[in-house]
mmCIF file of the N, C-alpha and C atoms, coordinates in Angstrom:
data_MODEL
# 
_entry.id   MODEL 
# 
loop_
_atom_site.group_PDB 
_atom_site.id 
_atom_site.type_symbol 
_atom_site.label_atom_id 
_atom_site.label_alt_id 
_atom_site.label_comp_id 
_atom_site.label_asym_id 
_atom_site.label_entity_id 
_atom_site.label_seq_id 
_atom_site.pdbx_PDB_ins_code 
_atom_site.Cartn_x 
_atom_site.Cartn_y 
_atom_site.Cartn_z 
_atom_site.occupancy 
_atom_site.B_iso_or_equiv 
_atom_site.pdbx_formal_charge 
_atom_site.auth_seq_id 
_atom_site.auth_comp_id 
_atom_site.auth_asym_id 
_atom_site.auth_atom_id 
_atom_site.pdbx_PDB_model_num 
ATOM 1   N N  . UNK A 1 1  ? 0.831   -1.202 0.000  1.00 0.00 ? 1  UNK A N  1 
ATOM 2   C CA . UNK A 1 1  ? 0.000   0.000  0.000  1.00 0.00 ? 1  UNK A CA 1 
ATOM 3   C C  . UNK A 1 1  ? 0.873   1.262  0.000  1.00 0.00 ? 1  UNK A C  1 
ATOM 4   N N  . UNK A 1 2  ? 1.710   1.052  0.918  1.00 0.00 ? 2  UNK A N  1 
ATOM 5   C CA . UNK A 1 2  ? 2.942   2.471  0.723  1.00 0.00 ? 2  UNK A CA 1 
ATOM 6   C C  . UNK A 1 2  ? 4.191   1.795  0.280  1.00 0.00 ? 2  UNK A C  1 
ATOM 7   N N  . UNK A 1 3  ? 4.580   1.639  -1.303 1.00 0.00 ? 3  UNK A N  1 
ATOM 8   C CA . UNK A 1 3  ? 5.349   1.046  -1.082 1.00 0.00 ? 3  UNK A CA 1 
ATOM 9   C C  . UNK A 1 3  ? 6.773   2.269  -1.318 1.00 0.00 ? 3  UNK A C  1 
ATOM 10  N N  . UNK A 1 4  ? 7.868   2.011  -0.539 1.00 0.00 ? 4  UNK A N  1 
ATOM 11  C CA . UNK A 1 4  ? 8.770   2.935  -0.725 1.00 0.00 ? 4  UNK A CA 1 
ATOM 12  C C  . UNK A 1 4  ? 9.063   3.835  0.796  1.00 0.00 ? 4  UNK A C  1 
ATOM 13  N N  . UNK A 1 5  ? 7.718   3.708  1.313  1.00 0.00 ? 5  UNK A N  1 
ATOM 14  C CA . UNK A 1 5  ? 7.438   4.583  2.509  1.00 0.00 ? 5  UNK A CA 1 
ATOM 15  C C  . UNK A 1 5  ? 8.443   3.696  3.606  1.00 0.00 ? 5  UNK A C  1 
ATOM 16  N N  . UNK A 1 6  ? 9.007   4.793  4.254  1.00 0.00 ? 6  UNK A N  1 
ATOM 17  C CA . UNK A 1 6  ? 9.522   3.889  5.456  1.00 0.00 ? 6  UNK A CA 1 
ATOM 18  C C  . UNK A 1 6  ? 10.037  5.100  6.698  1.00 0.00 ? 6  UNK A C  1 
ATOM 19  N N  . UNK A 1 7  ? 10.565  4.508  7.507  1.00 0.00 ? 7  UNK A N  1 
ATOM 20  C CA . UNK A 1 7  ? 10.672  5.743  8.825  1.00 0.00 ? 7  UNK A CA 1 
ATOM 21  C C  . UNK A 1 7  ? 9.803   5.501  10.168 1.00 0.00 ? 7  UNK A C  1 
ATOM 22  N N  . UNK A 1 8  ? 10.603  6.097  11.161 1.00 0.00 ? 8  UNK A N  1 
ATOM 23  C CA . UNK A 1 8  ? 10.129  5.787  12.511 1.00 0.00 ? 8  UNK A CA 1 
ATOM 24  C C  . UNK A 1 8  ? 9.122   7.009  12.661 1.00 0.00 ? 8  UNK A C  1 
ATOM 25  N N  . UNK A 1 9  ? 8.073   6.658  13.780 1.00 0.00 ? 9  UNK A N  1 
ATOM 26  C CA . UNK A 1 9  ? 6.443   8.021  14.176 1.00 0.00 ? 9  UNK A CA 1 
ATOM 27  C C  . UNK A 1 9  ? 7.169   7.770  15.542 1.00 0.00 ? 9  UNK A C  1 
ATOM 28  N N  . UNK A 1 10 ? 7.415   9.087  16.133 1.00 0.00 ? 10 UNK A N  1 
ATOM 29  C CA . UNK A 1 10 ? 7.613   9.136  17.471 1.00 0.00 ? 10 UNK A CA 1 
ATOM 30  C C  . UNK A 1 10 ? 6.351   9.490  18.080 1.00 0.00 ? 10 UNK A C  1 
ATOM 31  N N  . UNK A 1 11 ? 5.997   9.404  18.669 1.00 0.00 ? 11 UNK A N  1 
ATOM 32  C CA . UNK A 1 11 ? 4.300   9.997  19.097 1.00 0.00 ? 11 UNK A CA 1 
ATOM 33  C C  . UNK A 1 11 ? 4.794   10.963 20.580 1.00 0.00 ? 11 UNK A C  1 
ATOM 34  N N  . UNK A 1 12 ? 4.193   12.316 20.765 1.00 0.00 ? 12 UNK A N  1 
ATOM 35  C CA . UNK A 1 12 ? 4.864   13.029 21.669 1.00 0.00 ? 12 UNK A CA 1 
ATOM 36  C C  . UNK A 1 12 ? 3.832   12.927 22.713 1.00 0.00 ? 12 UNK A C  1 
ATOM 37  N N  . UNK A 1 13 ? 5.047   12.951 23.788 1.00 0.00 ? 13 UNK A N  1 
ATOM 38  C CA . UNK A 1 13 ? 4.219   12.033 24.824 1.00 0.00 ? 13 UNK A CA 1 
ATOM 39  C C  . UNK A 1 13 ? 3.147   13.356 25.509 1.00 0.00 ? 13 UNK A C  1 
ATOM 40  N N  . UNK A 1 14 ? 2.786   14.308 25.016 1.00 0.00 ? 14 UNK A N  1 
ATOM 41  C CA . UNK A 1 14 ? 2.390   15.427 25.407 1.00 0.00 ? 14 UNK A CA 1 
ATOM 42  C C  . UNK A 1 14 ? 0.278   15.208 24.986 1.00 0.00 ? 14 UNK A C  1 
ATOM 43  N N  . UNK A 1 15 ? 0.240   14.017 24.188 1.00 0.00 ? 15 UNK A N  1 
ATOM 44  C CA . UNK A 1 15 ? -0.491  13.476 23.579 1.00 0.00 ? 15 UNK A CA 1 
ATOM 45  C C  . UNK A 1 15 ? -1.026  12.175 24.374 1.00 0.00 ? 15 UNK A C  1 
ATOM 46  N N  . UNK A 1 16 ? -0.534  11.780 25.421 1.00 0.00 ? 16 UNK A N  1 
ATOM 47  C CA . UNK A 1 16 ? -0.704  11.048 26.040 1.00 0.00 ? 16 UNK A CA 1 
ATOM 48  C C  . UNK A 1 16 ? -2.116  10.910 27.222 1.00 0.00 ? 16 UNK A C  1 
ATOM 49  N N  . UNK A 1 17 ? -1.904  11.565 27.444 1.00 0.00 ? 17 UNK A N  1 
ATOM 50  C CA . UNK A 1 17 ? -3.177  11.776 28.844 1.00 0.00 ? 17 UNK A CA 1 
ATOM 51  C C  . UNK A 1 17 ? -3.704  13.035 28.589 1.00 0.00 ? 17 UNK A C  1 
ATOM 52  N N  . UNK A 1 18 ? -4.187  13.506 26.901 1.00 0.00 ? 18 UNK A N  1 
ATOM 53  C CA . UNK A 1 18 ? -5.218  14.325 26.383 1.00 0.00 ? 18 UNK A CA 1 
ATOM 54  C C  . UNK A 1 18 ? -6.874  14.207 27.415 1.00 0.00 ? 18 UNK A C  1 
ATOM 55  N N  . UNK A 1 19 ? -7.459  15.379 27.965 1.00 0.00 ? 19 UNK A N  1 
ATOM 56  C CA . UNK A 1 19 ? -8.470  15.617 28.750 1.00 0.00 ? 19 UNK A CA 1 
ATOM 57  C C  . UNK A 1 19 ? -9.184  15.709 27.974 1.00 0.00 ? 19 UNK A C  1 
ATOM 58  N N  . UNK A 1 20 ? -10.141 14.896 27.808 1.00 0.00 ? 20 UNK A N  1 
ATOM 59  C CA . UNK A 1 20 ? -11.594 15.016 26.714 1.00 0.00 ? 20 UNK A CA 1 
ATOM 60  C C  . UNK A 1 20 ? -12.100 16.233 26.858 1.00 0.00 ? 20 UNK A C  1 
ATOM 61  N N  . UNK A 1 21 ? -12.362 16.716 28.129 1.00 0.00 ? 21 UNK A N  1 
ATOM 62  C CA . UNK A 1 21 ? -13.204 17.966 28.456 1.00 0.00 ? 21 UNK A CA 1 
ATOM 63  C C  . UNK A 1 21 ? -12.163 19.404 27.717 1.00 0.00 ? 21 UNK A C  1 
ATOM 64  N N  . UNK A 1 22 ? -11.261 19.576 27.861 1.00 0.00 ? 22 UNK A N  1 
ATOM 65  C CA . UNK A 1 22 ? -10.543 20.061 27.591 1.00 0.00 ? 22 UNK A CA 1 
ATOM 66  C C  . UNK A 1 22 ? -10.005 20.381 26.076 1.00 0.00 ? 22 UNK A C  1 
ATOM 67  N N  . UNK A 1 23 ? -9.775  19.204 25.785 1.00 0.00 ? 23 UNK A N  1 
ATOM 68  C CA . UNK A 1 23 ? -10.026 18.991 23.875 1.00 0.00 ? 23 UNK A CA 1 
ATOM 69  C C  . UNK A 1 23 ? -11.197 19.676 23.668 1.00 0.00 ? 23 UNK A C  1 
ATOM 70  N N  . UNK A 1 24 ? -12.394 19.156 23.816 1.00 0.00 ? 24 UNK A N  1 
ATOM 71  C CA . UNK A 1 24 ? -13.805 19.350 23.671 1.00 0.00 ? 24 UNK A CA 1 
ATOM 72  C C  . UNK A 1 24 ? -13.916 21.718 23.569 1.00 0.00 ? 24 UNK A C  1 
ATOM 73  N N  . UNK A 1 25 ? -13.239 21.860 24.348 1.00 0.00 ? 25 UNK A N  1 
ATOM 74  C CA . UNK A 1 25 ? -13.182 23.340 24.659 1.00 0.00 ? 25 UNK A CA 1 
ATOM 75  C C  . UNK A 1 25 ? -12.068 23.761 23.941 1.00 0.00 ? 25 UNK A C  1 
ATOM 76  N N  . UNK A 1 26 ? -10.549 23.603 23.581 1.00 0.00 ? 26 UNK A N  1 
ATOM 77  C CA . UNK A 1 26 ? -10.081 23.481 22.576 1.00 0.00 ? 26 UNK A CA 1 
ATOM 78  C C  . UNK A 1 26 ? -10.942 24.157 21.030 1.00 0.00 ? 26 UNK A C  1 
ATOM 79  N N  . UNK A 1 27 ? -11.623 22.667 20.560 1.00 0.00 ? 27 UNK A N  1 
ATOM 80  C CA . UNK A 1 27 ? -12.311 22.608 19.508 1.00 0.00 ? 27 UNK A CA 1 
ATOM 81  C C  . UNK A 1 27 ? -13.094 23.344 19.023 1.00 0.00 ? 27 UNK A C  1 
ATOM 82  N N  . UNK A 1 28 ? -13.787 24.155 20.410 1.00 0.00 ? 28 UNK A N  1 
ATOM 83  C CA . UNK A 1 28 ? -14.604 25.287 20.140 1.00 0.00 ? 28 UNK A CA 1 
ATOM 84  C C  . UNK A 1 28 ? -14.320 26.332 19.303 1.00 0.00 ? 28 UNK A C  1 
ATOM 85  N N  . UNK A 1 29 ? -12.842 26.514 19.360 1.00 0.00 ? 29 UNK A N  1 
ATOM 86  C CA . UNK A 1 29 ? -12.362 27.480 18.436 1.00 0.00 ? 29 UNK A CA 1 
ATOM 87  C C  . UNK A 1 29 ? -12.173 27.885 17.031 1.00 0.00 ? 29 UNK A C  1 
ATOM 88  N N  . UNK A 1 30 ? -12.457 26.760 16.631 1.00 0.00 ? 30 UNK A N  1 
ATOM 89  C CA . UNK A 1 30 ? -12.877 26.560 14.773 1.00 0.00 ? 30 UNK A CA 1 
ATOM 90  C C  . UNK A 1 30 ? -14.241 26.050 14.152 1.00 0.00 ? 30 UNK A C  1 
ATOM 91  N N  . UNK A 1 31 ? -14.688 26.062 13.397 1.00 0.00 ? 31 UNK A N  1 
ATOM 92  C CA . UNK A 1 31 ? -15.609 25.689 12.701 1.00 0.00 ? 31 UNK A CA 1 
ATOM 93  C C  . UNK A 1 31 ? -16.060 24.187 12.884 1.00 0.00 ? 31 UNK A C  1 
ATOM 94  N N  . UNK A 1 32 ? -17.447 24.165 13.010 1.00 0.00 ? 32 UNK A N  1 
ATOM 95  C CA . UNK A 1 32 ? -18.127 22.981 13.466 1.00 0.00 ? 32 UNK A CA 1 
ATOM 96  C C  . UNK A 1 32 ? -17.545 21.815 12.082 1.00 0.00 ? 32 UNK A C  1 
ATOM 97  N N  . UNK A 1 33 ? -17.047 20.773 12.399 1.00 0.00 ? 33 UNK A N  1 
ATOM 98  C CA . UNK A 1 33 ? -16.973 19.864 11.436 1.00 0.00 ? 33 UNK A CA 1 
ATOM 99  C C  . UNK A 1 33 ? -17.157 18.347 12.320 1.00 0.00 ? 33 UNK A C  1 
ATOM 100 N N  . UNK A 1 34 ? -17.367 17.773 11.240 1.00 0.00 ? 34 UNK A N  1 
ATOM 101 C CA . UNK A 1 34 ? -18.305 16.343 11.743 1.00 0.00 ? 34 UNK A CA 1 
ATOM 102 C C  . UNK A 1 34 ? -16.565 15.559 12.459 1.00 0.00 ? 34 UNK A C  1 
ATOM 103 N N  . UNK A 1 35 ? -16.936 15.064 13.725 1.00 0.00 ? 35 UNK A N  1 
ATOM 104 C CA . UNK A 1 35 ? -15.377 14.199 13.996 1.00 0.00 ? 35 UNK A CA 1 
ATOM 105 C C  . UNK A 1 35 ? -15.617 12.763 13.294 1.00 0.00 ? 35 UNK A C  1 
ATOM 106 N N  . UNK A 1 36 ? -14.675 12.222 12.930 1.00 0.00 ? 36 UNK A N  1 
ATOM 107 C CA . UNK A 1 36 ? -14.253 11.051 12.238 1.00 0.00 ? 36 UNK A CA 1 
ATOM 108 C C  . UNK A 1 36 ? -13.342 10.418 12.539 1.00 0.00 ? 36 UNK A C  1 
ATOM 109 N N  . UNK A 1 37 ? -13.016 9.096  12.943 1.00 0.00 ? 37 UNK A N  1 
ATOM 110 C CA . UNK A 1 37 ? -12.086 8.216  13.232 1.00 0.00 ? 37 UNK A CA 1 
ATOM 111 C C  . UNK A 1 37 ? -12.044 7.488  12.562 1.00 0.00 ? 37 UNK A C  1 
ATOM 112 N N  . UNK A 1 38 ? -10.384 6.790  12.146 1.00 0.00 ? 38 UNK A N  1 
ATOM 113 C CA . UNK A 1 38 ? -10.205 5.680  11.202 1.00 0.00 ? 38 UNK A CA 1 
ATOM 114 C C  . UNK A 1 38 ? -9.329  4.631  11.604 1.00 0.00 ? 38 UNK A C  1 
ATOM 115 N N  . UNK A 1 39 ? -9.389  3.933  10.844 1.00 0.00 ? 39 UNK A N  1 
ATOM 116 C CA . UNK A 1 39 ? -8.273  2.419  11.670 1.00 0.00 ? 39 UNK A CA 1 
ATOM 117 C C  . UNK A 1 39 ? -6.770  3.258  11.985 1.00 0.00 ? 39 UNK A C  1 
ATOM 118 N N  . UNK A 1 40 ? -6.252  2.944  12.777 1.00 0.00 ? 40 UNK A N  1 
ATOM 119 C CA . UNK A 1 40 ? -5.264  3.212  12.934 1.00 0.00 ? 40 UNK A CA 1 
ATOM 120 C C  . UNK A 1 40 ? -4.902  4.756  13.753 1.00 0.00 ? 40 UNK A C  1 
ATOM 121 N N  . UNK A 1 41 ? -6.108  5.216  14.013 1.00 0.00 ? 41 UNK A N  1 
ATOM 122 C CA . UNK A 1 41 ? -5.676  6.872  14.326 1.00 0.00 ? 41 UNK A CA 1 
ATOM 123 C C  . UNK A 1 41 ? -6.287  6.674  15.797 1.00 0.00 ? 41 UNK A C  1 
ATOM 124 N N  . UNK A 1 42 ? -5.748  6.999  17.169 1.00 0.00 ? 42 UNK A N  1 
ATOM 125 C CA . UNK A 1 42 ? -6.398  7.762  17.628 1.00 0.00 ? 42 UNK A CA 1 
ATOM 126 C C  . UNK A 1 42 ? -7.826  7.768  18.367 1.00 0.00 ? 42 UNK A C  1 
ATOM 127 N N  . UNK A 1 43 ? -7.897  6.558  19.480 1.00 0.00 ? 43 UNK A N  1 
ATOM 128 C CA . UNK A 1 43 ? -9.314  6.943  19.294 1.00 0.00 ? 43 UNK A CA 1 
ATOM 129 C C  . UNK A 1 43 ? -10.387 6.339  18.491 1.00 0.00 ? 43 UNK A C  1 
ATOM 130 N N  . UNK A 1 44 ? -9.854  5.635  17.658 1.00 0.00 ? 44 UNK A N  1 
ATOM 131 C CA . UNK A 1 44 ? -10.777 4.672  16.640 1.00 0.00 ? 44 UNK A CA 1 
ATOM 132 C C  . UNK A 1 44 ? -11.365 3.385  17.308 1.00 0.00 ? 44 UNK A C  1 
ATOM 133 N N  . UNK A 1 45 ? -12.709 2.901  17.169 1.00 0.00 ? 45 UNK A N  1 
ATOM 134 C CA . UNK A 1 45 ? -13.719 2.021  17.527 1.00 0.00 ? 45 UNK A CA 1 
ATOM 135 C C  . UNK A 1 45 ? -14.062 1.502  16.478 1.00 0.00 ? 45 UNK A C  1 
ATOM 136 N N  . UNK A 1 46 ? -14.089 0.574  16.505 1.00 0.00 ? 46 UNK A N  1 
ATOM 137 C CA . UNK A 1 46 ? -14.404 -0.636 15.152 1.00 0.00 ? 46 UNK A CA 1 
ATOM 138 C C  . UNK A 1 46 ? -15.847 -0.762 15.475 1.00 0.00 ? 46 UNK A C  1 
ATOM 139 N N  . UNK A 1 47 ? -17.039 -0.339 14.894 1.00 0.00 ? 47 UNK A N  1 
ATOM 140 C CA . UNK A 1 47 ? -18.558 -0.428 15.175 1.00 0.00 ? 47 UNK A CA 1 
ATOM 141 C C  . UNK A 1 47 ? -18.910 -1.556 14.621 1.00 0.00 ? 47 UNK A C  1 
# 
């Protein structure tokens, strides 16, 4: 699927113990858009 792609994702640990409530108020600050999760990201639930 990626072929060619390669390299390490450090994930910053600042990302770690994200406050829902907090995000949630965050978000307020831009334009309403629908949230979406996908395999692999974040937060994703297989329904």
């Amino acid at each position: 699927m990626y072929s060619g792609v390669h390299g390490k994702f450090y994930e910053a640990t600042v990302f770690e113990n994200l406050k829902a409530d907090e995000v949630e108020e965050f978000d307020k600050n831009f334009p309403h858009m629908e949230k979406l999760r996908f395999p692999g990201q974040w937060g994703y639930v297989e329904e």
